[in-house]
C-alpha positions in Angstrom: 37.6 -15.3 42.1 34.1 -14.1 41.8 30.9 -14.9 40.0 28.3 -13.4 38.4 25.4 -14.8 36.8 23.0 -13.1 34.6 19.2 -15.0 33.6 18.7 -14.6 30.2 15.5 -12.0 29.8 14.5 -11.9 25.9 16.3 -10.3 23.6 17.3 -7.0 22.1 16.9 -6.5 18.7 18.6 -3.3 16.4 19.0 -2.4 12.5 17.7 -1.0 9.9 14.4 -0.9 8.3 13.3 -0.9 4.2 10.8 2.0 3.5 8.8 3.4 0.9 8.9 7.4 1.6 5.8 9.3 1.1 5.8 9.8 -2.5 6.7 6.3 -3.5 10.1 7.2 -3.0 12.8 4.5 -1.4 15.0 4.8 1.6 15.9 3.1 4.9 16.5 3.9 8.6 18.5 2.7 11.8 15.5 1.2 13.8 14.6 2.5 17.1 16.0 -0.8 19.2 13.0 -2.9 20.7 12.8 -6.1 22.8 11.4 -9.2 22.1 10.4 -12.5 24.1 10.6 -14.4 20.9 12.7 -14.4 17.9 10.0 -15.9 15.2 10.0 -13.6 11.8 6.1 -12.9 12.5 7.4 -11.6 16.4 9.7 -9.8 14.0 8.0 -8.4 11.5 5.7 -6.9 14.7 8.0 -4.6 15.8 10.4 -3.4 12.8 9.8 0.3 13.1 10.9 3.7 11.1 12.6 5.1 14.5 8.9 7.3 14.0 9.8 9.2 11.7 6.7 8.6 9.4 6.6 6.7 6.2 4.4 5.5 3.9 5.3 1.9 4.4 7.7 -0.1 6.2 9.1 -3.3 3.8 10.9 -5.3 6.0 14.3 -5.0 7.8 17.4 -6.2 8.5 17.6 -7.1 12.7 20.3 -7.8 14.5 19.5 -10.1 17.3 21.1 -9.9 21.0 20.4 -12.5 23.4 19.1 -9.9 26.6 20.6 -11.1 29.9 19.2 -8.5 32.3 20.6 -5.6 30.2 23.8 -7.1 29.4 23.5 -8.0 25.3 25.2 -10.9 23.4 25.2 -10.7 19.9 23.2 -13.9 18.4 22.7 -13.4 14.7 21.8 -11.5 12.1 18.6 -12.0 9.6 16.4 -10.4 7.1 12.7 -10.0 7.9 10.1 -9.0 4.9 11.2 -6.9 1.6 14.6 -5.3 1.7 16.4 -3.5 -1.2 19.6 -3.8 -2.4 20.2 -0.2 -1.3 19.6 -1.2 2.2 21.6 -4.1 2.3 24.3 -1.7 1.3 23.4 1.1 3.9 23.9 -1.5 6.4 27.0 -3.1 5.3 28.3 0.5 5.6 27.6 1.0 9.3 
């Protein structure tokens, strides 16, 4: 039998953002996936993103976090970062 062992590099973080379109308007996106040394909600909160398509403000997000061992990802948990609407919650819960 053979081994392998993978060193645990940060981790990878996906999801979905809570926006406020130009025009005051609501909506939410699937993030464009980023990775992170540090799972603190400020580390967070840094790198939430609108996948740049251009908004007037991003609100918070929902993130899933993966532990990162060199490009192999382990689902770690799941939390909510800033503002997020009720339609977002929903928009995820449908993915």
């Amino acid at each position: 039998m053979k081994t392998i062992t993978l060193k645990k590099t940060g981790y990878y973080v996906t999801g979905v953002s809570d926006l406020t379109l130009w025009g005051n308007e609501p909506g939410c996106i699937i993030m464009k996936p980023f990775r992170i040394n540090n799972i603190k909600k400020r580390t967070l909160l840094e790198n939430i993103n609108d996948n740049q398509f251009g908004v007037q403000s991003i609100n918070g997000a929902i993130c899933d976090i993966n532990e990162n061992y060199e490009g192999t990802h382990r689902f770690l948990k799941t939390v909510i970062v800033g503002k997020v609407s009720d339609h977002t919650v929903e928009y995820y819960n449908l993915m």
